[in-house]
Phi, psi and omega in degrees: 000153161222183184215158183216137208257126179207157166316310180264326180242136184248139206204112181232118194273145174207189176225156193193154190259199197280327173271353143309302109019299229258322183269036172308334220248356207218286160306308192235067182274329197284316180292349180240009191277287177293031185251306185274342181273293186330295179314264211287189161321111177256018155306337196277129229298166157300133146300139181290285167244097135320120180243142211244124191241099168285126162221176162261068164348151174324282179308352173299181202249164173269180186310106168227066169250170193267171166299307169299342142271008159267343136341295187295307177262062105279294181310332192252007164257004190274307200298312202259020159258319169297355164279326185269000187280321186292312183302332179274345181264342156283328151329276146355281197292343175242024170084340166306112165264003176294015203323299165349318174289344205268340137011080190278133167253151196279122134267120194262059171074204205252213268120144180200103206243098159313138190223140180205152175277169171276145173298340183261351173200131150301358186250027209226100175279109202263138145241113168253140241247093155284329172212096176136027153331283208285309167307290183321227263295298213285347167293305173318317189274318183263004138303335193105338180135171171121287196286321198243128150262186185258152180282059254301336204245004174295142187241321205290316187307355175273349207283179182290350216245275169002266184321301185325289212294328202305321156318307171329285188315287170336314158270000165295307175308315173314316187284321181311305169312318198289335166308352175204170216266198208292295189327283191294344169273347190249359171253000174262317211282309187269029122300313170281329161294324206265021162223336169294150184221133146285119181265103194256155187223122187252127172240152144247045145233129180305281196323327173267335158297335179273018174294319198296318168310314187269011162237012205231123177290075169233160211271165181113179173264107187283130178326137179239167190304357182264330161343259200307011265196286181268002162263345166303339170279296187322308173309311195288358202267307186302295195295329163288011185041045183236089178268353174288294218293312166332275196317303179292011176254305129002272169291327193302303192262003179248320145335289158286345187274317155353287176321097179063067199270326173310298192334107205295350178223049188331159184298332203287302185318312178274344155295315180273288182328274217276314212231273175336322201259324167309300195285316170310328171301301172291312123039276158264002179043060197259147180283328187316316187285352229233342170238008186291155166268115168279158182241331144224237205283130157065006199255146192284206193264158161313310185297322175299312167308304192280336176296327206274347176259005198219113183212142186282096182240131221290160165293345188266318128010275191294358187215354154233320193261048189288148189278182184251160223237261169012290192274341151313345176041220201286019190241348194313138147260144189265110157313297219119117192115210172312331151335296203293319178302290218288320171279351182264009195250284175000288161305331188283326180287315200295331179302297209284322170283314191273017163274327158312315192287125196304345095007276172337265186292336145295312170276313233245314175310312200281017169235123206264079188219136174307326206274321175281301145005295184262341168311300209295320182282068078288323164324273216319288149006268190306315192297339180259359165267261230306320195276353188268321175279319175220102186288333210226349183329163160282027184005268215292353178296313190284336213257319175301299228281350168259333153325295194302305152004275189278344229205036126289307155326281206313324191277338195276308200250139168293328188232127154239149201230207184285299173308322186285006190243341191252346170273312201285270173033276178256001180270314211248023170007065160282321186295347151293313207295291179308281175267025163248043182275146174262334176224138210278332188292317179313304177293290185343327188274308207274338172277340156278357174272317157293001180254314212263015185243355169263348188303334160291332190291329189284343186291333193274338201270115189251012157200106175284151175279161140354273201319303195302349204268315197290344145307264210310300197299316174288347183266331194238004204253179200230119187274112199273345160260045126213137194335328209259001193009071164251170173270169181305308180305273198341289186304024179213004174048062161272155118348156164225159172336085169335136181300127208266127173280128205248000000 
């Protein structure tokens, strides 16, 4: 083992197999006993009978491997038990009974184990699996139950999406088996205690387990930044002895991370990523993002999202001087907690009313081009400063005229990219424009003045896209079931798009 020593964190590294795991409580008490005395304070009194608990913290994300990876990691430890089964029968044949050194072991990747006592009873050394969640349970689901507990304060092992996939799996497993007889299900099982290995890294600080998460190449599904985003609220949540508001909170956000979780880009993901965490940057015109590497569309690194959400506030802070929340809209700052929930439910309902509006989903959604793609989340944007600040609004007048607006780019430029959209932004602060408007007749005023100083750059672009054609047709074309046969801007006395000079 080794160890590594700081005033705040204690880090203790090993490498330890699955039955090892699995007997913390039994065989090998003594060995996680001196694991956790390294690890914790060590100030801290000797515990009398210490009970040693692997659980799935409140804040992990839920179970989601698919049937093809639990297929895959059953087949590749079944392959590299039967290799060792061929070294014992060569072995055998030469008269070697050392076989055991010739022996090959799995390393089924790290562990990354925050260790805490429970708050609720002291004689209960909690470890929780910050990293290797997806593994543990599904090793856990084809022992039968044994490696893992449930935590009292868990929410996610309850949630629809958790049970949903943990089913899946269980019958996957179930089927893998039923292909062999009893002898080979019982030389797979004690082939997986006695060879899988872990390379475990035990802290008693969260916050550096999750650095260690977020640098350590391990298998699985890995925490995404709105993951650490709610458990830094949870903790703050935690740390306030408000375990309902926890639990409810919680059920609150695995909910939405729930919603369309197959996707490759789920709604939580364009929520925080694409649109909340962006739009605050900018916003503030922070240099940071303007040199940022992006990873989908138009959106910053995992860390600029978790920096923008989650900051470190003094106790003295938190109970006299909270900054103000209310009157900030999408700029709100967060103590840490319940603040934060509440604003993220907000957008989400604001995301969700404007995904809903028919404009929206007849014009703006259905068209499917990249270029149009980030044009639209500046819409998306502007519209949830706009539903946030006037609440009570001329919607559908508003919902064209900042449309007309923001798809002014989109008509101006042949090609838009990541860059043209962080330029457009930041030069021609329309999202600045929305909130630090105080009254909707005013923006309403500064946006035909902003429509109307762009119409030469658009008129000059002599080559439009598909896409730009297929906006301007839907937008401009004369709606013929209704008498005044005007277009969509004209029946709302829009500007409508200049013609392009060719």
């Amino acid at each position: 083992m080794s160890e590594t020593k700081s005033t705040e964190t204690m880090i203790e590294t090993c490498v330890l197999t699955l039955g090892e795991l699995i007997e913390r409580n039994g065989n090998n008490k003594d060995l996680f006993k001196g694991i956790a005395s390294k690890v914790l304070n060590p100030s801290k009194k000797e515990l009398e009978n210490p009970q040693y608990k692997l659980v799935i913290p409140f804040y992990q994300r839920a179970y989601v491997w698919s049937e093809e990876m639990v297929k895959i990691m059953l087949e590749d430890i079944d392959e590299q038990r039967k290799e060792n089964e061929k070294i014992k029968a060569d072995n055998k044949n030469k008269g070697d009974n050392e076989d055991k050194q010739n022996e090959k072991r799995y390393l089924l990747g790290s562990l990354i184990i925050h260790i805490e006592i429970d708050k609720t009873d002291e004689n209960v050394v909690k470890f929780n699996i910050v990293d290797g969640q997806q593994r543990l349970t599904t090793l856990d689901l084809v022992l039968g139950g044994g490696l893992l507990d449930e935590a009292d304060d868990s929410v996610v092992l309850a949630s629809e999406c958790n049970t949903k996939y943990k089913t899946k799996a269980r019958e996957t497993i179930d089927a893998w088996f039923n292909n062999r007889n009893k002898d080979e299900k019982d030389e797979f099982i004690k082939y997986l205690k006695e060879n899988i290995e872990f390379v475990c890294v035990f802290t008693n600080s969260l916050d550096d387990a999750f650095i260690f998460f977020d640098s350590a190449n391990a298998k699985g599904a890995r925490l995404k930044a709105y993951d650490l985003v709610k458990a830094f609220h949870l903790r703050a949540l935690e740390s306030q002895n408000c375990k309902d508001l926890i639990k409810f909170y919680a059920k609150d956000f695995e909910s939405l991370a729930s919603k369309n979780s197959d996707d490759k880009n789920p709604p939580i993901k364009i929520l925080f990523n694409d649109i909340l965490a962006p739009a605050r940057i900018w916003l503030r015109d922070r240099g940071s993002l303007a040199n940022a590497t992006h990873s989908t569309i138009a959106n910053p690194q995992e860390s600029h999202i978790y920096n923008e959400f989650c900051k470190e506030f003094s106790a003295t802070l938190q109970t006299k001087s909270q900054p103000s929340t209310n009157s900030l809209g999408i700029l709100q700052n967060f103590i840490g907690g319940a603040d934060f929930f509440e604003f993220l439910a907000h957008f989400n309902r604001l995301y969700e009313k404007l995904l809903l509006t028919e404009f929206y989903e007849n014009k703006i959604a259905s068209i499917d081009e990249t270029g149009f793609a980030y044009n639209r989340l500046i819409y998306i944007m502007a519209m949830m400063i706009y539903f946030d600040k006037f609440p009570n609004g001329n919607t559908d007048y508003m919902l064209r005229l900042i449309a007309r607006a923001v798809f002014s780019l989109r008509v101006e430029a042949s090609r838009v990219g990541e860059a043209t959209i962080k330029n457009y932004v930041k030069e021609e602060k329309l999202l600045s424009l929305i909130y630090f408007t105080s009254y909707e007749r005013e923006l309403e005023s500064e946006l035909k003045k902003f429509i109307d100083n762009r119409k030469d750059k658009e008129s000059g672009n002599d080559k439009r896209t598909n896409a730009t054609e297929e906006y301007l047709k839907m937008v401009q074309e004369k709606d013929k079931n209704n008498n005044d046969e005007k277009t969509e801007y004209e029946r709302y006395d829009i500007m409508p798009h200049p013609e392009s000079k060719k």
